[in-house]
C-alpha positions, -999 to +999 in steps of 0.1 A: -793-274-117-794-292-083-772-308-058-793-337-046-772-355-025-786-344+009-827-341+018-844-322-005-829-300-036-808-270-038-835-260-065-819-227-081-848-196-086-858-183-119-836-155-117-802-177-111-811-197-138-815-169-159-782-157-154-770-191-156-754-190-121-753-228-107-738-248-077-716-283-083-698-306-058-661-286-050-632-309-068-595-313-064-590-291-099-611-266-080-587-257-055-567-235-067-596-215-078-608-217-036-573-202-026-576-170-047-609-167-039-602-169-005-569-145-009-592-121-024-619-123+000-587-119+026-569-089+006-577-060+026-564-075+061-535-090+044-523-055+026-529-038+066-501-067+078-468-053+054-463-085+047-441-095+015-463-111-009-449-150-004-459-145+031-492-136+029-497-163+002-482-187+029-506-173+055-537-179+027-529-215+023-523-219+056-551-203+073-574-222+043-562-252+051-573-252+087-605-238+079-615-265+057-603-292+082-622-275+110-655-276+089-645-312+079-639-322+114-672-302+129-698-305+103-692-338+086-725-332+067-711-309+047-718-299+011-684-282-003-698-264-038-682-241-062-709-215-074-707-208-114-718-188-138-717-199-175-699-231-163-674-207-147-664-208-111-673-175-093-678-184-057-681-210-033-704-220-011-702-245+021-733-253+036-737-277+063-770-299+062-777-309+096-811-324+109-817-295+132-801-267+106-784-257+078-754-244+083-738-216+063-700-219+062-693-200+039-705-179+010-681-157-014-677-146-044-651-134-065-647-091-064-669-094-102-697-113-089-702-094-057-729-066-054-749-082-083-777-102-063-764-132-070-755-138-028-788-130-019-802-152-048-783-180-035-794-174-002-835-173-006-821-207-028-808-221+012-837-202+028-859-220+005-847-256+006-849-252+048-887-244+047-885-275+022-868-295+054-885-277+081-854-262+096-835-228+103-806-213+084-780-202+109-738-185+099-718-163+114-707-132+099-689-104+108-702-071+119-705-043+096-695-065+067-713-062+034-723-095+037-736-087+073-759-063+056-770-093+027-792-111+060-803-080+077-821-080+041-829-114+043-844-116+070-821-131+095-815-122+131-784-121+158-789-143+183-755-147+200-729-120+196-692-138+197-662-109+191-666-095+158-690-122+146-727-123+153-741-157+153-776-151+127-807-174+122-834-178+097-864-195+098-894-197+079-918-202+116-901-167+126-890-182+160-864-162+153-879-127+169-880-146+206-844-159+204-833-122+186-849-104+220-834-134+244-796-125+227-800-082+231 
């Protein structure tokens, strides 16, 4: 129920673990599973292009191949995990583990999983293992997003607006309000 590679454990709460939802290391045979998630998590902006379907399936494995070379080649510390259920893949979940702060990548899940508490489960999970480590969670996210809405909740704050993301941060210290007020 861990991944224990980095500083301290990715120690799932009572209530994943109830609903058998776990995280394992990402795998070649899990790729394919990463590009429909990602094509799904993508759907409604790729229906709004008109695009024929091969195209937007081109533009999916493009665009998720860049993304996963840009978080190789800027957060080497990276923990690439595929989030399950029953064994199952349902989501994935990247999550830089610097010394200063945890990074998260990226957090989806497939349409099914989504709305179910199983993202913000996952995230007290991160939340938990930074107090652990005695650093912040920081992501960006886009506005008005239903994931934007899952760390309102959670407790994390804006601290730099960039376009239509928001940089957030988390910590357990609650820092956070001073850099929240610097950023408005």
């Amino acid at each position: 129920m861990t991944i224990a590679s980095w500083s301290g454990t990715l120690s799932m709460t009572k209530s994943l673990r109830r609903a058998r939802v776990d995280v394992r290391r990402e795998s070649e045979q899990d790729l394919a599973f990463v590009e429909r998630l990602y094509a799904s998590v993508r759907a409604e902006e790729l229906r709004a292009t008109g695009w024929p379907e091969d195209a937007q399936l081109a533009f999916v494995r493009q665009q998720l191949a860049l993304q996963r070379e840009h978080y190789r080649n800027h957060f080497p510390a990276t923990e690439f995990m595929i989030v399950t259920r029953r064994s199952a893949p349902i989501g994935r979940l990247y999550l830089s583990l610097g010394q200063a702060e945890y990074r998260v990548l990226d957090l989806s899940l497939v349409a099914e999983s989504r709305g179910r508490g199983i993202g913000g489960e996952l995230v007290r999970t991160i939340q938990a293992a930074a107090t652990r480590a005695g650093c912040p969670v920081t992501l960006h996210v886009e506005r008005g997003s239903r994931a934007r809405r899952l760390y309102d909740r959670a407790g994390f704050l804006v601290i730099r607006a960039n376009g239509a993301y928001d940089l957030m941060r988390w910590s357990a210290g609650g820092d956070d309000k001073r850099l929240h007020a610097l950023a408005l």
